[in-house]
C-alpha positions as CSV (number, residue, x, y, z in Angstrom):
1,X,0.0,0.0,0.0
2,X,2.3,3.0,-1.3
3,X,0.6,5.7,0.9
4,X,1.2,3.4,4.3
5,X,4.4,3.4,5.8
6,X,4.3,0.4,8.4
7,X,7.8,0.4,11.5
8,X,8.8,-2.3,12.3
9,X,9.1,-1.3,16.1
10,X,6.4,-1.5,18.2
11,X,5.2,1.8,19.6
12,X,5.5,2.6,23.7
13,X,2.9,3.9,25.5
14,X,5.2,6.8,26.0
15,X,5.6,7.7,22.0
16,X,1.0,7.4,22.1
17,X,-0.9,10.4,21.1
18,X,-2.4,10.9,24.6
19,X,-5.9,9.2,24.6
20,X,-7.4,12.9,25.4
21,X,-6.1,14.5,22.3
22,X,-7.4,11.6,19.9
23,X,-10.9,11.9,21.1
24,X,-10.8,16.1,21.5
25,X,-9.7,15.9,17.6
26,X,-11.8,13.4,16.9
27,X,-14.8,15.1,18.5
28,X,-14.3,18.5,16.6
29,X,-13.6,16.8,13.0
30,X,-16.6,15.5,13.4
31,X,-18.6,19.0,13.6
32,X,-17.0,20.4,10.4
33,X,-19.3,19.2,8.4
34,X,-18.6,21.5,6.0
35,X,-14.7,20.9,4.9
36,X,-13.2,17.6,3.7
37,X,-12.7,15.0,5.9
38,X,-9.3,14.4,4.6
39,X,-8.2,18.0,4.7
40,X,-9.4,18.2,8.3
41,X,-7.9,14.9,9.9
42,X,-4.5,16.0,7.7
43,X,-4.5,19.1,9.3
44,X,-5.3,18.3,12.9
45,X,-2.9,15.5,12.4
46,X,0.1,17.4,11.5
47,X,-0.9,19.9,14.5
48,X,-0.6,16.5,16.8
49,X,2.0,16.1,19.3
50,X,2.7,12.6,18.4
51,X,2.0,12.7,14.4
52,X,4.0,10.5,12.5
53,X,4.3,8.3,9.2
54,X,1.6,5.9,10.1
55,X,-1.2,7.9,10.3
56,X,-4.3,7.7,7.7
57,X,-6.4,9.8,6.4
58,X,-10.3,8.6,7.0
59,X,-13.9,9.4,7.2
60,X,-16.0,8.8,10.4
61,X,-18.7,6.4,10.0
62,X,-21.2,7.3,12.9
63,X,-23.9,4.9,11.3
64,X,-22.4,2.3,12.5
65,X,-20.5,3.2,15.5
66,X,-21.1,2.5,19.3
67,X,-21.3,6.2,21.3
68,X,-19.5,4.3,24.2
69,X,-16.2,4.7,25.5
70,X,-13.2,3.8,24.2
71,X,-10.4,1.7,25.6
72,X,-7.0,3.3,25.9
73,X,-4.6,2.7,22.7
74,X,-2.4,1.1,25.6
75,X,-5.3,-0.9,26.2
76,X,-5.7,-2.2,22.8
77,X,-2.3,-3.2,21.4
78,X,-0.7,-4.3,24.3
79,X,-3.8,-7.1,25.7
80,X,-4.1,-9.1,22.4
81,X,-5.1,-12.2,21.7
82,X,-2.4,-13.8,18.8
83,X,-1.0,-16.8,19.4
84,X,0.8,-17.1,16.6
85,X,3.1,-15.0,18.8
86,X,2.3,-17.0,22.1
87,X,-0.4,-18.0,24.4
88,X,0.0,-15.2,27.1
89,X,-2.0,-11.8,26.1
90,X,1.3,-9.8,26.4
91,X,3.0,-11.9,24.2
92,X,2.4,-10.2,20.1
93,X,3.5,-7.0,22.1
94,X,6.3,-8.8,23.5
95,X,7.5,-10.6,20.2
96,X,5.9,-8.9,17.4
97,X,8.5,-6.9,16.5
98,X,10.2,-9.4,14.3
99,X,7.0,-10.0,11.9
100,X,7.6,-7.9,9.0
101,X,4.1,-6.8,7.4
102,X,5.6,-5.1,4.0
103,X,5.8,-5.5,1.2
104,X,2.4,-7.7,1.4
105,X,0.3,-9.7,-1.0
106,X,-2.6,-12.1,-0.5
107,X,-3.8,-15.0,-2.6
108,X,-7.4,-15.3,-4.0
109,X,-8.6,-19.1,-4.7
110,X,-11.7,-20.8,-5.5
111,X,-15.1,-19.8,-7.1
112,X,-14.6,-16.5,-8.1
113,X,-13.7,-15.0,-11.5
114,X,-11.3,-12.7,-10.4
115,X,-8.1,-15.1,-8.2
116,X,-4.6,-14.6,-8.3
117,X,-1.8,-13.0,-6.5
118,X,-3.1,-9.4,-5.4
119,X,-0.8,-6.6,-4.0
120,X,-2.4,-5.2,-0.8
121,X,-3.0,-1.8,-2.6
122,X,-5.0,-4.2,-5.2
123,X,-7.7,-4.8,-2.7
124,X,-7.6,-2.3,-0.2
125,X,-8.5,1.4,-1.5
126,X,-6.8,4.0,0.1
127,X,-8.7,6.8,-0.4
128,X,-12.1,5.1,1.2
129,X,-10.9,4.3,4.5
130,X,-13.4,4.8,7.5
131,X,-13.2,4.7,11.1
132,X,-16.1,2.8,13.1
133,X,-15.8,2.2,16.9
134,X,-17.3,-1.6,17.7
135,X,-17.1,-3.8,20.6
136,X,-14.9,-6.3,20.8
137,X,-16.1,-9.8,22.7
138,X,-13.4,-12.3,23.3
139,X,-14.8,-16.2,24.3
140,X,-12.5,-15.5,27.5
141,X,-15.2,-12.8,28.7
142,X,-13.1,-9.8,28.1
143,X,-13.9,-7.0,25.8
144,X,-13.0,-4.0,24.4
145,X,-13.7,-1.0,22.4
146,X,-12.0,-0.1,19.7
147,X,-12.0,2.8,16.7
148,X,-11.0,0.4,13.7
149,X,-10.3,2.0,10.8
150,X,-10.7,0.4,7.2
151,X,-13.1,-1.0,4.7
152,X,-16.4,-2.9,4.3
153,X,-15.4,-6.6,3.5
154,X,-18.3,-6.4,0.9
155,X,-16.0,-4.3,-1.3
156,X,-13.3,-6.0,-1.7
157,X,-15.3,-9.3,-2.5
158,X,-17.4,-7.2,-5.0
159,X,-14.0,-6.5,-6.7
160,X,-13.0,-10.5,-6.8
161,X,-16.4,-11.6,-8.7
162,X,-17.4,-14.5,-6.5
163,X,-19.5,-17.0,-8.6
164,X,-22.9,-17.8,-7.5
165,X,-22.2,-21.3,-6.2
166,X,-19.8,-19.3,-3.9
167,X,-21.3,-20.1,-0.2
168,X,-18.8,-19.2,2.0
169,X,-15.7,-17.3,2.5
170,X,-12.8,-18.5,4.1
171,X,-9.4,-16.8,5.2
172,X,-6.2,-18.0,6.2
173,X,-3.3,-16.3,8.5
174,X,0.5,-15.9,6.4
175,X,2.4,-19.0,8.1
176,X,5.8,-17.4,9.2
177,X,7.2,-19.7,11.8
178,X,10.5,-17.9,12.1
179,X,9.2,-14.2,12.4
180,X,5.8,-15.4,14.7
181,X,7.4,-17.6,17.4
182,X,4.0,-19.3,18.4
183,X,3.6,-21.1,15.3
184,X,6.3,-23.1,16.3
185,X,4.3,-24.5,19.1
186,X,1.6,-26.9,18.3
187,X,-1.2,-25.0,20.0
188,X,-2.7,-24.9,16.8
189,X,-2.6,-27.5,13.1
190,X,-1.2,-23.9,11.9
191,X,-1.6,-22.0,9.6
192,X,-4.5,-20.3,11.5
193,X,-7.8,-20.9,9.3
194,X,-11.4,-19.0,9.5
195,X,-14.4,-18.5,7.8
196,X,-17.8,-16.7,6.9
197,X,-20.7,-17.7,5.0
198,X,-20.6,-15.0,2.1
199,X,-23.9,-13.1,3.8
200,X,-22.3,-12.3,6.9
201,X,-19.2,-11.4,5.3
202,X,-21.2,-9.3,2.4
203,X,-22.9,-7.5,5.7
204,X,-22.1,-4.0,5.8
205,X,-20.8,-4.6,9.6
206,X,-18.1,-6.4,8.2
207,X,-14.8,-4.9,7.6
208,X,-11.2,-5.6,7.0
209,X,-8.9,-3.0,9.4
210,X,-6.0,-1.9,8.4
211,X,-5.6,0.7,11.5
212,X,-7.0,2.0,14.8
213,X,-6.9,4.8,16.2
214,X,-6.3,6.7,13.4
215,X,-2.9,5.1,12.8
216,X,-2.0,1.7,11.2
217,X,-2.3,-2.1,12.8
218,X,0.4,-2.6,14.8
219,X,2.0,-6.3,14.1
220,X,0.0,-7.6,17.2
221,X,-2.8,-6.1,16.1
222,X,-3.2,-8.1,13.2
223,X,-0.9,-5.9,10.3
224,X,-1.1,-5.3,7.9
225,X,-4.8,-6.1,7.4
226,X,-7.5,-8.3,9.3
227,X,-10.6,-9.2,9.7
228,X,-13.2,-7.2,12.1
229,X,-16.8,-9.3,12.4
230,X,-18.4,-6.9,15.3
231,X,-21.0,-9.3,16.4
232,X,-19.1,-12.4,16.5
233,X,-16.5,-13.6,18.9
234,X,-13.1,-12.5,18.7
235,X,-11.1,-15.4,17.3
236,X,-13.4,-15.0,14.2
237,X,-11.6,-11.6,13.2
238,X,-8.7,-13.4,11.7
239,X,-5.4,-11.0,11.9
240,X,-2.4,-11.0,9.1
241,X,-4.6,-12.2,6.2
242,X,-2.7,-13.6,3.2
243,X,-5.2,-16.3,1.3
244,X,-8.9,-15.9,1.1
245,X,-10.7,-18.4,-1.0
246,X,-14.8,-19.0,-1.8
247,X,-15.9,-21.8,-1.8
248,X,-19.3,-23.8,-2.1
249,X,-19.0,-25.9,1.5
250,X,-18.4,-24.9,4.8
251,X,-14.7,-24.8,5.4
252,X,-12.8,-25.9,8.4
253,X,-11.5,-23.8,10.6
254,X,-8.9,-23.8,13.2
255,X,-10.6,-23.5,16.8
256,X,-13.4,-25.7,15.6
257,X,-11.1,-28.2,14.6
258,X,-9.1,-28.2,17.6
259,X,-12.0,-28.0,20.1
260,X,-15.4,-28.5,17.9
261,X,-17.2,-28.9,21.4
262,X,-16.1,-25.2,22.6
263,X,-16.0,-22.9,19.2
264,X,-18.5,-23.4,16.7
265,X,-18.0,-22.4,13.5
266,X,-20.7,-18.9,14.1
267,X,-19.8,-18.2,16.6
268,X,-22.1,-15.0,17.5
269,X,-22.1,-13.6,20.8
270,X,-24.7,-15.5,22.7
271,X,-25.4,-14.8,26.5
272,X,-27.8,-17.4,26.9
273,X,-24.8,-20.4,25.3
274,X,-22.2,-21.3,28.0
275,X,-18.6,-22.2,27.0
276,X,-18.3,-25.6,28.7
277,X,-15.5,-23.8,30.9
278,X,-16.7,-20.8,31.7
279,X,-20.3,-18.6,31.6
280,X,-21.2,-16.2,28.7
281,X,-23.6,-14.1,30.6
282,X,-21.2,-11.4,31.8
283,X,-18.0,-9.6,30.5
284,X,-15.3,-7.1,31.8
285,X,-14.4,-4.3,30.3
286,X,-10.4,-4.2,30.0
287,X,-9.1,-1.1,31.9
288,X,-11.6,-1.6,35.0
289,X,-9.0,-3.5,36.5
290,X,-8.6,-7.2,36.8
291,X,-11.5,-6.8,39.6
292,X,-13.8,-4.3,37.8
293,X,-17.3,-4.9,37.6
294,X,-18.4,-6.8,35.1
295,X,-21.6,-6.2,33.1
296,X,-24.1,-8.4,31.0
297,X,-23.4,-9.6,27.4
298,X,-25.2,-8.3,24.8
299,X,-26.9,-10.6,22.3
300,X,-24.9,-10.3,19.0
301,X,-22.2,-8.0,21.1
302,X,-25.1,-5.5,21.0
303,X,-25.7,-5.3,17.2
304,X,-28.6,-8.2,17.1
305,X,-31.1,-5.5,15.5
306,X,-28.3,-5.4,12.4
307,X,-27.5,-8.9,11.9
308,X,-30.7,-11.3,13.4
309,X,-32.1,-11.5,10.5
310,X,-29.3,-13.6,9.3
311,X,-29.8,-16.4,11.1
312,X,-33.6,-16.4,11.4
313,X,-34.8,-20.4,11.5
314,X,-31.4,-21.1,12.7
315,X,-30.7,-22.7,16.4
316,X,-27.9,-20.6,17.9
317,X,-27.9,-23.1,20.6
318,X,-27.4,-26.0,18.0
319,X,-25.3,-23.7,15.7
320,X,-23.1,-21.4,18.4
């Protein structure tokens, strides 16, 4: 992506834009109606203390945005979930530095009429980028909430032609045992492997992220581009994408391989469906402390009046 300059070192909390200034900028951008967008997040990011090569230009997409707070960018790139850099949440901040996210290209199999080798600026369009704040639900009962910033998945399919016998979508993690140190553990039957049927991922909730926070993924955030599914559990939002292929049958996909009794192949947040090891009913909030009070889990992560309707006739306790 020629506009996108990626480091290679991970960011301290130190080097952040404070928290304050992101959402004081953010707030005003959003009442100039009036200018471009991109004028007026260039400008207010060259006027920030911390600007620097990684930032993108992007529009604020309000429609489908949550109105609650967000979690600190502290918060959100160094508690990750990644374990093709290790099991522990620290670990992709500890080890990511090593993965190297450019130059990037991702491979497009199966039935669709446009496959191939694709550069990342092939798929992704720089110029339409948007920021939408969603919830993040992990199956551990933590969540987050963070301002993504990309594109709708939908696009970039629309691009690749699937064929009409094309059922399902299904996405693969690059395999890079010497730069991601937990792929040389057998926690997984790597490479990492998820899916979609093609309506959810055609939803306009659906997104590929290339950033947050106004800047771009950080390598244990899932860099240079991954997959953001707002009403599903986390470890359907695939990070480090480098094959996606359509295909008429359900694929198979890593966690429901490895435990088909514990992660179905939906998915969806579901209050009311137990993990075998743990209850679904409640969630903390990261930053409220280890001991923070926890608070019910929405149905669909809170977006069940968007997405419902696509599994109407469907038993979410059967199919979870």
């Amino acid at each position: 992506m020629s506009s996108i300059r990626k480091s290679k070192q991970v960011i301290k909390s130190s080097e952040i834009t404070p928290e304050s200034v992101y959402l004081n900028r953010r707030s005003v951008l959003q009442t100039i109606g009036t200018l471009s967008t991109g004028l007026a997040i260039n400008l207010f990011v060259n006027d920030s203390i911390n600007a620097n090569e990684n930032q993108l230009t992007f529009s604020p997409n309000n429609k489908y945005s949550t109105t609650e707070s967000l979690n600190s960018y502290e918060d959100i790139t160094t508690y990750n979930n990644f374990y093709e850099f290790g099991m522990q949440k620290s670990d992709p901040y500890n080890y990511g530095s090593q993965f190297e996210p450019k130059p990037w290209s991702v491979k497009v199999s199966g039935e669709a009429n446009k496959t191939g080798v694709f550069d990342l600026d092939d798929l992704i369009d720089i110029n339409a980028l948007e920021e939408r704040i969603y919830r993040l639900r992990c199956v551990e009962a933590w969540s987050m909430v963070i301002p993504w910033v990309g594109i709708p998945l939908a696009s970039i399919i629309k691009k690749l032609q699937p064929k009409l016998n094309a059922k399902y979508v299904a996405f693969e993690t690059v395999y890079r045992p010497k730069q991601m140190p937990g792929q040389r553990r057998p926690a997984l039957d790597w490479p990492y492997i998820e899916g979609l049927t093609m309506q959810e991922a055609m939803h306009p909730l659906t997104i590929i992220a290339v950033g947050l926070y106004g800047k771009e993924l950080l390598n244990q955030n899932g860099a240079p581009m991954r997959l953001v599914v707002p009403w599903k559990y986390g470890f359907k939002s695939i990070k480090s994408i480098n094959k996606i292929h359509f295909q008429s049958k359900k694929p198979l996909t890593s966690w429901n391989i490895s435990a088909p009794n514990e992660y179905g192949f939906l998915a969806n947040v579901n209050p009311e469906v137990d993990h075998p090891r743990w209850s679904q009913a409640r969630e903390r909030r990261i930053g409220a402390g280890f001991f923070g009070t926890k608070q019910p889990t929405l149905m669909f992560n809170g977006y069940a009046e968007d997405v419902a309707n696509l599994y109407s006739g469907i038993s979410l306790r059967r199919n979870f």
